[in-house]
Residue, then its C-alpha position, 0 to 999 in steps of 0.5 A: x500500500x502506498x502511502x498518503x502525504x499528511x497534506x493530502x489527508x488535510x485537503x481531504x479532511x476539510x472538505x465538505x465534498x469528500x467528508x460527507x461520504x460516510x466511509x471516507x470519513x470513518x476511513x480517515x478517523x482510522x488513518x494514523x496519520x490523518x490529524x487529531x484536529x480533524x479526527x475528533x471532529x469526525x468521530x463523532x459522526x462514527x456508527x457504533x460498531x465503528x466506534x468499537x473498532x476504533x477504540x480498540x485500534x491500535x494504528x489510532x492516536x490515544x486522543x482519537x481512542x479515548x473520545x471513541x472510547x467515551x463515546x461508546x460508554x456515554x451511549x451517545x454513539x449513533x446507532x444504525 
């Protein structure tokens, strides 16, 4: 797999065209190096089954983890 440069996952991340695609946003809250500003933003829009995936993830930064693992405990994750 190649890899993706950080700006890429920038341009991506703050884009409403792309970010409003809802694998490309779980997709980026999974990708390490996708920054903590825009990862938080979008976790909350995470499924719980992805939720799930994600605090158990050890790719994912602690910060990125940690609000996944507080929003499967506090219920508030979306549930389809």
């Amino acid at each position: 797999m190649t890899s993706v440069q950080e700006e890429v996952l920038r341009i991506i991340g703050t884009g409403r065209h792309w970010v409003k695609h809802y694998p490309t946003a779980a997709a980026l809250v999974g990708n390490a190096k996708t920054r903590l500003g825009i990862a938080m933003e979008l976790v909350k829009r995470l499924n719980e089954r992805d939720l799930k995936l994600v605090a158990r993830d050890r790719n994912v930064s602690d910060g990125v983890r940690a609000a996944a693992r507080k929003f499967v405990a506090s219920g508030q994750a979306r549930r389809r």
